[in-house]
N, C-alpha and C positions, 0 to 999 in steps of 0.2 A: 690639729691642722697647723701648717707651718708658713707664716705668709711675710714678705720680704716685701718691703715698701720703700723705695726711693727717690728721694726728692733735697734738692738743697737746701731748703728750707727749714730748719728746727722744727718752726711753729706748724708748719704744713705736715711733718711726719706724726708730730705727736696726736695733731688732730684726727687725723686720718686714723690711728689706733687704736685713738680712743672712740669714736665710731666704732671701728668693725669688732672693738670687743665687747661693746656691750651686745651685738648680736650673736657674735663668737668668742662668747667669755674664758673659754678652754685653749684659747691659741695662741702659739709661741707666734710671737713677732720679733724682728725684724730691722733696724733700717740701715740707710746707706744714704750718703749725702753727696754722690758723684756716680758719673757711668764706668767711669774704671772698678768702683769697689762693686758696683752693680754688677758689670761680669763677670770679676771674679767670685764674689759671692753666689752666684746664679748658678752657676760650674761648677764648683766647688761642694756645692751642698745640696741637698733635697729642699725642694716648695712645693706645697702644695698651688701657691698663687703667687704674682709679683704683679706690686702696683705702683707705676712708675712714673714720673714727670718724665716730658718730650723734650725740654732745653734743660740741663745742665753742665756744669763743669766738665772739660774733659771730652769724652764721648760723648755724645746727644743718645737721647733715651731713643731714636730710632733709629740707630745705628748697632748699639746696644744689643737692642730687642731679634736683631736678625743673626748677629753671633749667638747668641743662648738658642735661636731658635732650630742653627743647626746642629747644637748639643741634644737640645729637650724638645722637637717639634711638638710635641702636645701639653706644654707648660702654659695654662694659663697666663695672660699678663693683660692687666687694663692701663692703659697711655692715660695720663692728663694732662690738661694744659691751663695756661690762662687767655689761651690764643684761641678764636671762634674756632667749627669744628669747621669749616670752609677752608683755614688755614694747614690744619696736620690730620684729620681724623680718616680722610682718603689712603693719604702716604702709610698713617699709623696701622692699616689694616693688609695695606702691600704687603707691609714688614713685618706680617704676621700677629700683631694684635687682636686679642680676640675682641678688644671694644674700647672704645672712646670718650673720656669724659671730659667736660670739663670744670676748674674747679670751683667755680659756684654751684653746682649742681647741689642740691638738697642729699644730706644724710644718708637719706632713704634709696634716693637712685643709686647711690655706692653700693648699700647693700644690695638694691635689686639685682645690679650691674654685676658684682662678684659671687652672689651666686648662680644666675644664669652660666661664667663662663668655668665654674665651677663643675658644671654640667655637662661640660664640653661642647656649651650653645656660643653663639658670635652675641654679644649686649651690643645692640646700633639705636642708638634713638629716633624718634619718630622724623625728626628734624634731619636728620644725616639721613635715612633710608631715603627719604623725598629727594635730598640731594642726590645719591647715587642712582636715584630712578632718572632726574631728570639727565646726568653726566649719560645712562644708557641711551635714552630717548634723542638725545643729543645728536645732529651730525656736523657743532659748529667743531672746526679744528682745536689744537692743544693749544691753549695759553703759554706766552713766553718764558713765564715764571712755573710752569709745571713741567720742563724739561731739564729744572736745575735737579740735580739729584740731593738727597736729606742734608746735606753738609751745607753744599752751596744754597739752598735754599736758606738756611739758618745764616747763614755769612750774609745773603744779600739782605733780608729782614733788619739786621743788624745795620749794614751799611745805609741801608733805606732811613734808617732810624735815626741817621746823622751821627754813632759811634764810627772813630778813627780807626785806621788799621791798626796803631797799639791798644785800642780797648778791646777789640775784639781780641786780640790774638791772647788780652791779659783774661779775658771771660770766657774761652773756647782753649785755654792752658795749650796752645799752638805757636810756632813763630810766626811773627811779622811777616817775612816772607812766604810763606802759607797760606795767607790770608791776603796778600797781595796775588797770590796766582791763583784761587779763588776769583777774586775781584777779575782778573780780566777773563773769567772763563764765562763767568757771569757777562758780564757786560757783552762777549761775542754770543751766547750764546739766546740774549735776549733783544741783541741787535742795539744795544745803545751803548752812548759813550762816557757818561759820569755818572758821579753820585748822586748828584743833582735829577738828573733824569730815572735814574732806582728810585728815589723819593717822590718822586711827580708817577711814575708809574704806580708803587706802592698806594698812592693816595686814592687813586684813581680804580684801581682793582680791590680798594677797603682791603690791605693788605695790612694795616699799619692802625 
């Protein structure tokens, strides 16, 4: 079994490997520490699975995940995050995910999680299906913040968060000016006018 795991984190790959090999003591691993090496390594090479952080350098892991997916649509891939699954676990399934974790999740749910999508089954936790039951049952209209698309949604989060247009553009390897026309697509596109007001929303939607 051949399974590619990326995340910028050191300590979070190596964990993560060490996990899945004591269940899959025979498997080549893997890792990658941005979404640039993540696609091209994904392309590039045969998986049997790829398990990926949702924010990194570069590319975001949900951006990522929908180039590879028109390479290998039946490739396996489990998204994590450290952000609730109310934040990306909806988006990460648009983008073709076959399932959602996030990374406090015990040991054992990874394993459950990879081999269910192993299977060619969707891993949704009991928590997320409630949510997506209640999004069907639903007929209140779209939230402001669910019209931004994967990029600007990460840009606003960011902005929300009180980082300037040069930290993000230096954390998301973009220019300044990218991240400025971001900012005002955002801002029309959620009907407000500063930063100030991303933060006050954010706080307000438990976005942050």
């Amino acid at each position: 079994m051949r399974i590619l795991i990326a995340d910028d984190h050191s300590v979070v790959r190596h964990g993560l490997e060490r996990i899945l090999l004591k269940e899959f003591p025979s498997a080549h691993i893997e890792h990658v520490a941005d979404g640039d090496e993540l696609l091209k390594k994904a392309t590039q090479e045969k998986w049997d699975i790829i398990i990926s952080d949702v924010s990194m350098p570069g590319k975001t892991g949900l951006e990522v995940i929908q180039q590879i997916k028109e390479q290998h649509p039946k490739l396996p891939m489990l998204m994590l995050s450290v952000h609730p699954e109310e934040h990306y676990a909806i988006r990460a399934l648009k983008a073709g995910a076959s399932g959602y974790l996030n990374k406090d999740m015990a040991p054992e749910e990874l394993i459950k999680a990879a081999r269910s999508v192993l299977l060619g089954k969707r891993y949704i936790t009991p928590s997320l299906a409630e949510k997506l039951a209640d999004q069907l049952g639903s007929n209140t209209s779209t939230l402001p913040h669910e019209t931004l698309s994967d990029r600007e949604f990460e840009v606003f989060k960011l902005l929300a968060s009180g980082k300037s247009i040069q930290e993000i553009a230096a954390l998301l390897f973009i220019s300044s000016s990218t991240v400025s026309t971001y900012r005002s697509r955002i801002l029309e596109k959620m009907g407000l006018k500063s930063n100030v007001d991303l933060t006050m929303y954010a706080i307000a939607n438990k976005l942050l």
